[in-house]
C-alpha positions as CSV (number, residue, x, y, z in Angstrom):
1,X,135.3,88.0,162.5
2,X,133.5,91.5,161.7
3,X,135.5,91.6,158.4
4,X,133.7,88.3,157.2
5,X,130.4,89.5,159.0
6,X,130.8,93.3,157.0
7,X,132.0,90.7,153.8
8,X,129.1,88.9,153.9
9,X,126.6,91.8,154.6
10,X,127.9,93.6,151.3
11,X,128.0,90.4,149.1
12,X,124.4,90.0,150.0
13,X,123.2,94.2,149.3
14,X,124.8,93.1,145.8
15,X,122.9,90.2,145.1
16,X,119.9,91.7,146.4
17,X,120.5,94.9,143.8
18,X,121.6,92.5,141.2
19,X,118.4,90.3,141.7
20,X,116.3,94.2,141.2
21,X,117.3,94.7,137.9
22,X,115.4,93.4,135.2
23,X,115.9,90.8,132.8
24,X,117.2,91.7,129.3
25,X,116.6,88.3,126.7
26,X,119.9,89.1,124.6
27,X,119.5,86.8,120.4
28,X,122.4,86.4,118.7
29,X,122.5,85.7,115.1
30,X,126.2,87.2,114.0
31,X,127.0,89.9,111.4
32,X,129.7,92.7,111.7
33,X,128.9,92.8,115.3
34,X,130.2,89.5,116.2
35,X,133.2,89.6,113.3
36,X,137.0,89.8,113.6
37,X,139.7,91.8,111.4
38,X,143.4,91.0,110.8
39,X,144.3,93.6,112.7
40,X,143.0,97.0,114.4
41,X,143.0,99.2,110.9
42,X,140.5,96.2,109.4
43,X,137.0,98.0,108.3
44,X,136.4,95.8,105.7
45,X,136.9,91.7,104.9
46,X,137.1,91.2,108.1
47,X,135.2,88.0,108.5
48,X,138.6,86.3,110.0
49,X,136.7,84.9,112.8
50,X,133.5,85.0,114.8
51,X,132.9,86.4,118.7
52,X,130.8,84.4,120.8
53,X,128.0,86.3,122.9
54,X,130.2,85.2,125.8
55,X,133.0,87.0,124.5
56,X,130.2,90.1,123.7
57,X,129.3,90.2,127.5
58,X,132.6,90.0,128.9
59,X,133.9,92.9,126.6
60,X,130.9,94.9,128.1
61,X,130.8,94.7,131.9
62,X,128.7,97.6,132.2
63,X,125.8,96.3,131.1
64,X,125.9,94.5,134.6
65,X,124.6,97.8,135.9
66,X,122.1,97.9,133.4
67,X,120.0,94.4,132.8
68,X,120.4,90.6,133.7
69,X,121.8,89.6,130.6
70,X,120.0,85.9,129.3
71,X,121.6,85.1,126.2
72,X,120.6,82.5,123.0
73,X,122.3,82.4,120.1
74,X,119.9,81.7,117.0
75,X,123.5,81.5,114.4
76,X,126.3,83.4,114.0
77,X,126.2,84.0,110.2
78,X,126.4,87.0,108.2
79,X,123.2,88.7,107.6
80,X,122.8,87.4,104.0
81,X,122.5,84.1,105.2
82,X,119.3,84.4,107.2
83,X,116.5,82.7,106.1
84,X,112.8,81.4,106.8
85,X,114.1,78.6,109.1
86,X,115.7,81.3,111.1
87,X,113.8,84.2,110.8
88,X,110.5,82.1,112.7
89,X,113.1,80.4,114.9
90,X,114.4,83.5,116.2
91,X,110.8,85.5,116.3
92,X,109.2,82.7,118.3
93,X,112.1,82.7,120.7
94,X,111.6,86.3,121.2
95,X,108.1,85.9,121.8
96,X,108.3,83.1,124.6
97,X,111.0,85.2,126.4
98,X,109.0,87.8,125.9
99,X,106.1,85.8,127.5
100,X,107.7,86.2,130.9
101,X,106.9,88.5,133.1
102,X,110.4,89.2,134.6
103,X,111.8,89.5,131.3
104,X,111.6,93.2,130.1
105,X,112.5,93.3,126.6
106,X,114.4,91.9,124.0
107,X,117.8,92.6,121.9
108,X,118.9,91.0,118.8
109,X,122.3,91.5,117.3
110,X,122.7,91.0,113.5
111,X,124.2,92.0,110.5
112,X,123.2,95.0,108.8
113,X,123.1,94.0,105.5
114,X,119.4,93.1,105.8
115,X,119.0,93.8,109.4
116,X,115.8,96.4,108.4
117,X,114.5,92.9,107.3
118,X,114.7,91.1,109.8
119,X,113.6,93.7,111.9
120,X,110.8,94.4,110.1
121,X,109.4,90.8,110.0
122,X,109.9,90.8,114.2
123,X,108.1,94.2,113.9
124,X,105.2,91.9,112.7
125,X,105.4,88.8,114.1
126,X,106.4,89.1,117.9
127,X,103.9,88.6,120.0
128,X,104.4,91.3,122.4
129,X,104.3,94.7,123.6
130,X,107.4,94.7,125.4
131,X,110.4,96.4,123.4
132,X,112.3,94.4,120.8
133,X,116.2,95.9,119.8
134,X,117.4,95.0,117.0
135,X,121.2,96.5,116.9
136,X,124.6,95.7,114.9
137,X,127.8,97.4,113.5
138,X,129.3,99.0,111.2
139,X,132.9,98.0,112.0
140,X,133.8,94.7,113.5
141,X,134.5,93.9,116.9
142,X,138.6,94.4,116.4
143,X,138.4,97.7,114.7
144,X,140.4,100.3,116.4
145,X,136.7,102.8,116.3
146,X,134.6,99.8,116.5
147,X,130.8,100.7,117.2
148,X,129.1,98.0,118.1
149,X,129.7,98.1,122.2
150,X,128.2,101.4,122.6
151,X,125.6,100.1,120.0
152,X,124.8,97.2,122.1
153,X,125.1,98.8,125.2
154,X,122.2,101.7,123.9
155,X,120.2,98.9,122.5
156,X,120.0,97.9,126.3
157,X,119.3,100.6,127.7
158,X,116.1,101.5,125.1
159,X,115.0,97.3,126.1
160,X,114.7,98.7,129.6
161,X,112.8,101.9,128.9
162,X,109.6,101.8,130.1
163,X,108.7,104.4,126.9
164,X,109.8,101.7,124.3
165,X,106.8,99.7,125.6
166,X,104.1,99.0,123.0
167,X,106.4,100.7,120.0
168,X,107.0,97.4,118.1
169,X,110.7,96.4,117.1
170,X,113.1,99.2,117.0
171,X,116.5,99.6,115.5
172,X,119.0,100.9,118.1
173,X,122.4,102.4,116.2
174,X,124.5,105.4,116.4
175,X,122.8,106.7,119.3
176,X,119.2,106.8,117.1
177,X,115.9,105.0,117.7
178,X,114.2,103.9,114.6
179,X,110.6,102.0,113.6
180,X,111.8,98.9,111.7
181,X,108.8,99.6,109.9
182,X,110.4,102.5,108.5
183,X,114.3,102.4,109.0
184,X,116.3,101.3,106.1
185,X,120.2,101.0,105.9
186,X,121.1,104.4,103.1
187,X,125.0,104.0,103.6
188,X,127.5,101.1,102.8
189,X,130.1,101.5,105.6
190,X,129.4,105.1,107.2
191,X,128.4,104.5,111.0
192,X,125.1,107.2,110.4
193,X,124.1,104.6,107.7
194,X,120.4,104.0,109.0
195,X,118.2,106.7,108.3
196,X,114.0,106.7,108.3
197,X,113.9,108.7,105.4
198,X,111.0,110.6,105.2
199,X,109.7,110.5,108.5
200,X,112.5,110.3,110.8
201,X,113.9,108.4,113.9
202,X,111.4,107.8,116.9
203,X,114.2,109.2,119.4
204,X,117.4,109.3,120.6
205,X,119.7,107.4,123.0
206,X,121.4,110.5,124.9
207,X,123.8,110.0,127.7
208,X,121.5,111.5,130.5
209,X,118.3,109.5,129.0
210,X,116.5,107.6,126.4
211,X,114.1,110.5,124.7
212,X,111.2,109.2,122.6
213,X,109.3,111.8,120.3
214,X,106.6,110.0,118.8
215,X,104.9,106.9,117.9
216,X,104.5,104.4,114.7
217,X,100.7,103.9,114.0
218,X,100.6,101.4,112.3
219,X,99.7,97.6,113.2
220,X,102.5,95.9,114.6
221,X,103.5,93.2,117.5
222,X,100.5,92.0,120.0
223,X,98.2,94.1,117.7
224,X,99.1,91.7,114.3
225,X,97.4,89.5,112.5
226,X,100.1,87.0,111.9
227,X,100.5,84.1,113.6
228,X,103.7,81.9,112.9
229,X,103.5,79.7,116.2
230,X,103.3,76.6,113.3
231,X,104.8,77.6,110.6
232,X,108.2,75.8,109.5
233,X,108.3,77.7,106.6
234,X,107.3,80.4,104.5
235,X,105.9,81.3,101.0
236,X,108.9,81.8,98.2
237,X,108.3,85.2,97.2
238,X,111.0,87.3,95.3
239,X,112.0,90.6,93.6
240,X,112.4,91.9,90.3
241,X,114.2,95.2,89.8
242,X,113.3,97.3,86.5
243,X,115.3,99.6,84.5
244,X,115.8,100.4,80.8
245,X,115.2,97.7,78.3
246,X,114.9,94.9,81.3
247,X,114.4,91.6,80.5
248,X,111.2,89.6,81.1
249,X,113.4,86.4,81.9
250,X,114.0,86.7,85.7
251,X,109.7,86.6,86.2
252,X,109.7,83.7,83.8
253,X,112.2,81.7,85.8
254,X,110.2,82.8,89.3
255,X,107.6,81.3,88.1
256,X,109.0,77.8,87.1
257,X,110.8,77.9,90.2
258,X,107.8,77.7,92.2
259,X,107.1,81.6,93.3
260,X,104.0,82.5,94.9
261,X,105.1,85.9,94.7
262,X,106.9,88.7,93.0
263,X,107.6,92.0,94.3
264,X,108.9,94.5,91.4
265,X,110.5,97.9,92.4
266,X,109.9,99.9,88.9
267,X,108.9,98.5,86.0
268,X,109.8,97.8,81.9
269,X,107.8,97.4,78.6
270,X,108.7,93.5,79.1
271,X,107.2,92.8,82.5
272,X,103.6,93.4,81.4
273,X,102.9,89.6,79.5
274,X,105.3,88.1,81.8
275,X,103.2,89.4,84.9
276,X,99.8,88.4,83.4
277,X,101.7,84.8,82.5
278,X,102.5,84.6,86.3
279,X,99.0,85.5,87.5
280,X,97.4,82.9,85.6
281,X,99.4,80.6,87.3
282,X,98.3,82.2,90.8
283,X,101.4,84.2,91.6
284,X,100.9,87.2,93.4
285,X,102.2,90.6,91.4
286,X,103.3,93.5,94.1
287,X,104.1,97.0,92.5
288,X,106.7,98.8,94.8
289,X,109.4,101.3,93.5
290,X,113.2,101.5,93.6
291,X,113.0,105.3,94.7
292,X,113.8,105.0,98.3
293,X,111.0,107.4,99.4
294,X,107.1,108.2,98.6
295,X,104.3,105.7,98.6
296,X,103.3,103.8,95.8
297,X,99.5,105.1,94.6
298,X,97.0,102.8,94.1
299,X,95.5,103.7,90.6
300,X,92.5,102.7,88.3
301,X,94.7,101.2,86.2
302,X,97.1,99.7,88.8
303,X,94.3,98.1,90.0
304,X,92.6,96.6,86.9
305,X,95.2,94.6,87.1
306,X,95.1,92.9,90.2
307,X,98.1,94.2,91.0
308,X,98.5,95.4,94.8
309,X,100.6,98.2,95.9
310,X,103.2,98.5,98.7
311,X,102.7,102.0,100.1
312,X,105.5,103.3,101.0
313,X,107.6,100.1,102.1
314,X,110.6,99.3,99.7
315,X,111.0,96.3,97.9
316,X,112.7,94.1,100.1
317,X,110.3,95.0,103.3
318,X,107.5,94.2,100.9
319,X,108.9,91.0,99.7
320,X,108.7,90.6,103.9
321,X,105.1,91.9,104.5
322,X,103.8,89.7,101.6
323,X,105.3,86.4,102.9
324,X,103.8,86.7,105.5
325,X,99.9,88.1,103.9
326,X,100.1,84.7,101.9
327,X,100.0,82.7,104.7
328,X,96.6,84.1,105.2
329,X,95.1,85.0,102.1
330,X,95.6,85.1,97.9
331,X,92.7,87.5,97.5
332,X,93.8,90.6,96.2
333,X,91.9,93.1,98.3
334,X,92.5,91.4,101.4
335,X,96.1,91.5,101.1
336,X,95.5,95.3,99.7
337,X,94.1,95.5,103.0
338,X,97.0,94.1,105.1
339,X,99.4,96.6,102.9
340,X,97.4,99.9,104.0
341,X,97.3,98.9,107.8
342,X,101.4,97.6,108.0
């Protein structure tokens, strides 16, 4: 009888200290993170199969320590395959988690291919100031040096930091904290392949503690603009890449195929008619650069023709940003504006 009593007495102290940790909202959406190999040696084609959150939270008991795990899985695709549908699906689920109060943060899994993407657009479109962790993998979840447990496990820990509070959507890999306004993936396979190139991570996930160093200032979560509560869809806006002797066809065929938008990371003697041809039919012409790094100047002759510049985002965070400004405005200096305070 005292062995059931003392049973009983220490299955109830664990509830209660399970019941005192706070609530973790965990989005799946798929990518190398949730992705089988053939076998153990497997880094690359290894889309054999798919892992389900469940089988992510069983492979991770410690989080139990950490975080009352609530899971929803948005899809379990590979990153390329995100789109609007999902991108506003999985942003307003974030935000009505978000919404309650027991619910400290949330994490995101996704594939890394366009993960700064995604990232970014939940960087601008969550309504919250509680922390937002976006994490993924560099190796799948069969590979004998696999990443993405202690990825997801860090990614916890920083959605339970009272510091990440009022920061915006972070990117949580290889023990580094980034801004997803200004993290971008610099490396095709190497596990150190996110990198904030000019201005650095925001901290560090270190074994003792989660260390924060500064802040991003610009606008972001609770303090945006946006509002995507009803929106089904978004604005068809696309990128055109320029080198030598490009070709004027790809803006041509934007255009016919209904763009409202064109983001172009360097430019060619061609673009110029093409450009003026797309602006007389209301498309929106966005200068950004192929560089990597530096902000793109907003010149007298830059602006003569009522062409808007993207700071320093790159091209595909821009083609991001300016879905998103044209559900608010067309008016150049307005979304001028919106691209010197994101």
């Amino acid at each position: 009888m005292r062995f059931r009593i003392l049973f009983f007495l220490l299955a109830a102290a664990l509830c209660g200290r399970a019941a005192e940790l706070p609530v973790v909202a965990l989005f799946t959406t798929g990518g190398t993170i949730q992705s089988k190999g053939t076998h153990r040696l497997t880094l690359a084609e290894y889309n054999e199969s798919v892992v389900t959150p469940d089988e992510l939270l069983a492979d991770l008991p410690e989080l139990k320590s950490l975080a009352r795990i609530e899971v929803t899985e948005i899809s379990n695709v590979g990153s390329g395959n995100i789109d609007a549908a999902k991108l506003l699906k999985l942003s307003k689920a974030v935000t009505a988690a978000l919404a309650r109060p027991e619910v400290a943060g949330a994490v995101v899994t996704h594939g890394t291919g366009t993960l700064e993407e995604t990232a970014f657009f939940l960087h601008l479109t969550v309504k919250s100031s509680k922390p937002v962790v976006v994490v993924g993998a560099m190796r799948p979840f069969t590979a004998i040096s696999r990443d993405g447990p202690y990825n997801l496990y860090n990614a916890v820990r920083v959605a339970t930091t009272p510091e990440a509070v009022g920061k915006g959507a972070l990117v949580v890999l290889n023990d580094t904290i980034h801004s997803a306004r200004f993290v971008t993936k610099n490396h095709t396979y190497h596990v150190e392949t996110f990198v904030s190139r000019e201005l650095g991570p925001l901290g560090f996930v270190d074994s003792d503690r989660v260390v924060f160093y500064r802040n991003p200032l610009t606008r972001h979560t609770a303090g945006s603009e946006f509002d995507i509560s009803n929106l089904e869809t978004l604005p068809m806006v696309d990128i055109v890449y320029g080198y030598q002797e490009a070709s004027a066809a790809p803006i041509a065929a934007l255009v016919e195929a209904g763009a409202k938008g064109i983001v172009y990371a360097d430019s060619s003697p061609a673009f110029a008619k093409a450009f003026l041809a797309a602006q007389a039919r209301g498309v929106t012409i966005l200068m950004s650069d192929r560089k990597g790094a530096g902000r793109v100047t907003l010149s007298e002759r830059v602006n003569a023709r009522n062409t808007i510049t993207a700071d320093n985002l790159n091209a595909q965070k821009s083609r991001v940003l300016l879905r998103l400004a044209l559900t608010k405005t067309t008016e150049t200096r307005q979304l001028q504006r919106i691209f010197n305070e994101y």
